[in-house]
N, C-alpha and C positions, 0 to 999 in steps of 0.2 A: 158609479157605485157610491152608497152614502159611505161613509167612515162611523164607525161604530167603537166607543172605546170603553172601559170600566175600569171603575176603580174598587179594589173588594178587602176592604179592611176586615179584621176579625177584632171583634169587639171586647178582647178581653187585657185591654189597658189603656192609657192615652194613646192619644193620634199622634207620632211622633215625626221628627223629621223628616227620615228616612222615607215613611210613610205618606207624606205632603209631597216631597219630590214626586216620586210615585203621580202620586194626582195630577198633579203641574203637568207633566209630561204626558200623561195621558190625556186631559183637560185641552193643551195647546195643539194637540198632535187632531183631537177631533174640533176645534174651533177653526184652526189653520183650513181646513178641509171641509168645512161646511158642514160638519158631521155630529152625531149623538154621545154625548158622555153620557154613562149610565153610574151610580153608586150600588153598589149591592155588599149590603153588612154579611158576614160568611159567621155565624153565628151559632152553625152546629155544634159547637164547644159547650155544650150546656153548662160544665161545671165551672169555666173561667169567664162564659159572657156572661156582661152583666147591662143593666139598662144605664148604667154610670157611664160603661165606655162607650154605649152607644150616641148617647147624649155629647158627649166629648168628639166625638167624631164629627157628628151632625153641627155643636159648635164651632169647632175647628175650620168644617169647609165654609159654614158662614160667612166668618170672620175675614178669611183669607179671599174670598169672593169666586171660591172656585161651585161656581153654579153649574147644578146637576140637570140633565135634558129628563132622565128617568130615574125612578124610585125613589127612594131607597127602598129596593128589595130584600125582604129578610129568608135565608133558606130555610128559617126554623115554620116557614109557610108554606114552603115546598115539599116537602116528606115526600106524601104523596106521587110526582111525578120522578122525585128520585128511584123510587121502590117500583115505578112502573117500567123504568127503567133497566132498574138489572132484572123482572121478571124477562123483561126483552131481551136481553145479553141472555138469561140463562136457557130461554127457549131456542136463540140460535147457536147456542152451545159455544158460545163465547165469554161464559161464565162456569163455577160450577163449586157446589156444597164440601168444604173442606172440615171434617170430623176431627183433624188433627188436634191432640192436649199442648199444652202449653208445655210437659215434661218435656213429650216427642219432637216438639219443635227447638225447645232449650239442648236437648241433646243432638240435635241436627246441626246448629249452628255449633255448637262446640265441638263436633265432628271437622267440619268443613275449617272452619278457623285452626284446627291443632293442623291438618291438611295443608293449610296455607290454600283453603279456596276463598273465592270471594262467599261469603254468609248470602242464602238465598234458598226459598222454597224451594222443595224439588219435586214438584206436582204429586203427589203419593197419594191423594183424594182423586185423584184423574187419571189414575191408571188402575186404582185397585176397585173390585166391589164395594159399596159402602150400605148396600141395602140393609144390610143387617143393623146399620148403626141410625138407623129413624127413630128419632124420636130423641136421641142428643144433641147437644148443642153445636153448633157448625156457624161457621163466618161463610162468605163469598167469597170469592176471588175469581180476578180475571183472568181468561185464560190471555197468556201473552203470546202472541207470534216467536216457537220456539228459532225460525231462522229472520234472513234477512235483518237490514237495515232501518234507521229511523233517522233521517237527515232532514238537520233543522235551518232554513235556511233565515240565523237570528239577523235583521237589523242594525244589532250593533256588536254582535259575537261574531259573526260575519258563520259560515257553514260549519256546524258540528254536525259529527256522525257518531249514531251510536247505535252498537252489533244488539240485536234484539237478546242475543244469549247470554246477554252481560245482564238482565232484566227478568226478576221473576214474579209471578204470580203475585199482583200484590192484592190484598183485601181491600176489597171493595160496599163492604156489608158487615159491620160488626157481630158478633153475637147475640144482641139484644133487638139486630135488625135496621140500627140506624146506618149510615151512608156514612162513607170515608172522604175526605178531601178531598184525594183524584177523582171521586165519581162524581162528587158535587157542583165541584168547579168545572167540570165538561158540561156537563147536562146545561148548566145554567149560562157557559159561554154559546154554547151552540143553541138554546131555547132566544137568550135575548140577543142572537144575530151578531156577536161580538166578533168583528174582522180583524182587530188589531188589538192581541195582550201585552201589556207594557209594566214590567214588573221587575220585580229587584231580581239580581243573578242567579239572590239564594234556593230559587226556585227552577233554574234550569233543568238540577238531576229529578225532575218530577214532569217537565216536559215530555218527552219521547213514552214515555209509562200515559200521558194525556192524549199524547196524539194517535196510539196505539188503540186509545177506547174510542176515540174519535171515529178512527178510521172504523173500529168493529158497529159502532152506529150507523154506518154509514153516512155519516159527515164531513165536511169539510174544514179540515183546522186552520183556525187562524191564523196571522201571520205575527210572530213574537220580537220583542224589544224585550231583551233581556240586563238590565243598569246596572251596573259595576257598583258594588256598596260606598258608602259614606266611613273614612275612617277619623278617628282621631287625630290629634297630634302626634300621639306616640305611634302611629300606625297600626293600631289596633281598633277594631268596632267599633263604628260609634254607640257608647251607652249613658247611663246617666253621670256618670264619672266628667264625661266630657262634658255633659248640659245638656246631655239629648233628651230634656224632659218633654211633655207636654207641648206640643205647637203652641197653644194657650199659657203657657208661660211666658213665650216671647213677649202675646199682648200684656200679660201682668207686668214686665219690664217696659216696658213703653214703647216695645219697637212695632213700627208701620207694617200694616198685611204686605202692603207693595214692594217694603221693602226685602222682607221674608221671602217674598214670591220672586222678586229680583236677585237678590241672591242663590235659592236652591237653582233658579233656573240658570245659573251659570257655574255648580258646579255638580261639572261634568257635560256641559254643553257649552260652546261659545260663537259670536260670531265676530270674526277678526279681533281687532283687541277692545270691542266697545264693552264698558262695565254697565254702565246703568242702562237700563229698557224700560219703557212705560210697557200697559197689559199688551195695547194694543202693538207693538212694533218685538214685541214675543209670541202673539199671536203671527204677524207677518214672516216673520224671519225662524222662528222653531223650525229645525228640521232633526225631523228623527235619525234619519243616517248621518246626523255631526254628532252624535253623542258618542261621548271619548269611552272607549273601550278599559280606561283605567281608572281604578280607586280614584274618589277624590278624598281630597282631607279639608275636614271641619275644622275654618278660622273664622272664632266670637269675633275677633279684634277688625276683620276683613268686613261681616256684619254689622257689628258698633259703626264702622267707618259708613260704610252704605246709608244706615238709616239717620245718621248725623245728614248725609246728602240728601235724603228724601225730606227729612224735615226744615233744610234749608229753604230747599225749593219749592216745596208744596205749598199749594194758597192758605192764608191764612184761615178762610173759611172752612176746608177741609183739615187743616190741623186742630180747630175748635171742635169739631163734632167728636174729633176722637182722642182729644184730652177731658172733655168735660166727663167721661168715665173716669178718669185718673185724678182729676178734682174730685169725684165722688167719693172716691177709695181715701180721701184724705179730711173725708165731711164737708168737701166745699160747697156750697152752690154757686156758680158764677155767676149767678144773676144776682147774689147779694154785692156788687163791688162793680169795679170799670168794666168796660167791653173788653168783653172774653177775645177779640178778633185784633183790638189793637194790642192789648199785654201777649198775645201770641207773636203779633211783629217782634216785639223787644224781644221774647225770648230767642225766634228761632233761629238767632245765627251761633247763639250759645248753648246752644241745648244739643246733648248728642241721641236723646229721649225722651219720650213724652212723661216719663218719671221723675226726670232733671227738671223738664221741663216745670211740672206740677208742681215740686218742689219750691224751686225755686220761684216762684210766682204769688205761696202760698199768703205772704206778707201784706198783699193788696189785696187779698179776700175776707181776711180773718186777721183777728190781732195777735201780734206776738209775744212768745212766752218768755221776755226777759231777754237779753244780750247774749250771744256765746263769748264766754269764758274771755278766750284766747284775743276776742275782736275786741272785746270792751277794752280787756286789759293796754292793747295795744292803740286804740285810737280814742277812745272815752279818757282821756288824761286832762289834769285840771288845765294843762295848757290849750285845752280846747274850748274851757268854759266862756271865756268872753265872747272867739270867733261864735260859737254854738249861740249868745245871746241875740248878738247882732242879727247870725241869720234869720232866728225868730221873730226877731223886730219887725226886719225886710222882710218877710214872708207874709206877716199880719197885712202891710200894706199894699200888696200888689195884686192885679188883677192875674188866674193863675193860668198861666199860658208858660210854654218850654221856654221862651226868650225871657219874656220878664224873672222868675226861676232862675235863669243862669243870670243874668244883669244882676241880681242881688247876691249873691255866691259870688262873681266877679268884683264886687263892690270892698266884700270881706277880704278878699284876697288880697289886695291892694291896700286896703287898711292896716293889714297887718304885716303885709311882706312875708304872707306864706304860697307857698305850693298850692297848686291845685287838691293835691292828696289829702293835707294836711287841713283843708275845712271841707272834701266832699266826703273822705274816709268816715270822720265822725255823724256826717247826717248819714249815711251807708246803716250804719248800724245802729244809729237812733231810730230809723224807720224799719227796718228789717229784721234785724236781731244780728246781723251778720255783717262781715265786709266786702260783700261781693251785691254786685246788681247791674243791669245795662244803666245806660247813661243815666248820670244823675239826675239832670233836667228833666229829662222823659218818663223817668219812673217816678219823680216825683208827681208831675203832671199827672200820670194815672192817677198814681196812690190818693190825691186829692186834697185841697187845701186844710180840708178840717182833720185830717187822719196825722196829715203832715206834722203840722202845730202842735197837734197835742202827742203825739210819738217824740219830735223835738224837744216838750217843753220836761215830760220823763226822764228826758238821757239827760237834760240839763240838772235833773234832780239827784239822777245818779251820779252826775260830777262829781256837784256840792258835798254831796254823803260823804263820797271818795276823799273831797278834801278835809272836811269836818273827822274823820276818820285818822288822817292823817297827822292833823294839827291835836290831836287826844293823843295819839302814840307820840307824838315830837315830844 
């Protein structure tokens, strides 16, 4: 039997975490298995989807590389065989035209509630005459199996039971004649062959009310994986409070699809205590019966830490491709400066993100806008004017390779009986604007001999000023 899975977003916001787990798990459950993942957008919401969040969607799974076998199918194309549908439920009298006002249902429910019943239809379109009321407005509804049981035998909930009588009549047909969610999502599970639904918990008390229309089609229902939610810190929901924005935010901060997808895939799934998994050995090892039956909770700090890992170790080749976006976002072209694949060496053992990354990088592309404050003050001091001459000297006369570069900076050091700090700090921030950068010699070397000299010959101008400033106030 093929393995048949989907993933059914509703398109009336970002693609959000929650919602990517979701995918993963469905995606690895039908790759593992030789099998179909299908996407289908659930888009009946005319008034909240929009072509925004479809798009967002459709970006999202891009990005993250969760590639789809079929569609994207949209239901707002399906009408049609929904409606053909309950004409069928209603002709086997497993549906049926409910006249009820919205008064006589508000005073029903506040019947049964002051009662202390559970709130719930009580079929009174399917027991009384309604001939007389043709020509008013009326919804659908299912007729539910008033006895017996609906046992769910979940994947990761392990068997629930639920008493049909706990279960009423729900609408299946609005008034205006469109289709309800439980009707939608049967018809289109059991149209596109779907044998395994993998979906968040939140959708459990909607199961058995599914499988019930399933069964009056005479179909065979699927088999359900039902995900324990994603919580916060505090132990509550994940929302945007916690950073549950956009999957595509993650790419706006600089973190890796892989690592994203390395992540959600272990929480709430594990295999012994291994953290990191390439696609492939989450493709081997996913199994849907280890998914933990309990909440997990959403740690940035645990993700920051992952994607620091991924950009250590990933080839430099493949860290270019997906910085020179994040160069983009900062007006770079890395074709204007050194090779974008060696300045990725230097950074990646320091970078915890492709945004750090960029950042920090930006000095070798593009020229900088003056000193920071705090660097200057502290390493741009006239005590550094001489050593800063000299290096200039040596710099003019060497051929520009990392050895010769450090031989002239060791040369100075020695001259003057300073510290290392104390003549590489000042070229640090003569060439960068900053005091921080990978090894001196090396980033020199990119940076280039002519960028070099005249960055150095700047900070030496700004000494002078500093001292001429100085000697006016004395």
């Amino acid at each position: 039997m093929t393995i048949r899975t989907r993933f059914a977003p509703s398109p009336t916001g970002y693609l959000h975490i929650g919602g990517v787990r979701t995918a993963l798990y469905s995606w690895l459950h039908a790759r593992k298995h030789g099998g179909s993942f299908i996407l289908r957008i659930e888009d009946t919401d005319l008034e909240r989807s929009t072509a925004e969040s479809v798009n967002a969607i459709l970006e999202g799974m891009t990005w993250l590389g969760l590639e789809y076998d079929e569609g994207p199918f949209y239901q707002t194309h399906r009408m049609d065989r929904y409606r053909e549908v309950i004409e069928q439920l209603l002709e086997k009298g497993k549906a049926y035209r409910c006249y009820c006002s919205i008064a006589r249902l508000d005073k029903l429910r506040s019947e049964q509630m002051a009662n202390r019943e559970k709130p719930k239809y009580d079929g009174y379109c399917l027991h009384h005459d309604i001939a007389e009321k043709e020509g008013m407005p009326y919804v659908i509804r299912f007729k539910n199996p008033g006895d017996g049981q609906v046992v769910i035998n979940d994947l990761v909930k392990g068997r629930v039971i639920i008493e049909n009588r706990e279960l009423d009549d729900l609408i299946i047909a609005r008034s205006d004649g469109s289709p309800t969610y439980n009707l939608t999502v049967v018809v289109d599970d059991y149209d596109m062959k779907i044998d395994h639904v993998i979906r968040g918990d939140d959708h459990l008390n909607n199961t058995p009310r599914q499988i019930n229309i399933l069964n009056a089609m005479g179909a065979k229902p699927p088999a359900y994986a039902h995900i324990p939610m994603i919580l916060g810190g505090d132990g509550k929901r994940l929302s945007k409070r916690h950073g549950a924005t956009s999957v595509m935010q993650y790419k706006d901060e600089g973190y890796l699809p892989e690592a994203v997808l390395n992540y959600l895939v272990r929480l709430g799934w594990s295999h012994g205590d291994q953290e990191i998994f390439s696609v492939e050995e989450m493709i081997e090892l996913f199994d849907i019966n280890d998914i933990n039956n309990a909440a997990s909770t959403f740690n940035p700090e645990k993700l920051l830490w992952l994607n620091q890992e991924y950009i250590k170790s990933s080839t430099p080749e493949h860290i270019a491709r997906l910085l020179s976006w994040h160069l983009g976002q900062l007006d770079i072209d890395p074709v204007e400066g050194p090779d974008l694949h060696e300045a990725v060496k230097l950074y990646q053992q320091r970078s915890r993100t492709l945004v750090e990354m960029a950042e920090g990088m930006a000095f070798l592309y593009r020229e900088i806008d003056g000193f920071n404050p705090a660097a200057a003050k502290k390493h741009l001091k006239i005590a550094a004017l001489e050593p800063m001459k000299d290096v200039l000297s040596g710099f003019r006369e060497i051929e520009w390779m990392p050895d010769r570069i450090q031989a002239v900076i060791d040369r100075v050091i020695e001259k003057y009986d300073l510290s290392l700090g104390k003549v590489a700090q000042p070229i640090r921030v003569a060439i960068s604007g900053k005091a921080a950068t990978p090894a001196i010699e090396l980033t020199l070397s990119l940076l280039g001999q002519q960028k070099t000299l005249e960055r150095i010959a700047v900070a030496i101008e700004f000494i002078e000023e500093r001292a001429r400033n100085q000697i006016i106030k004395g």
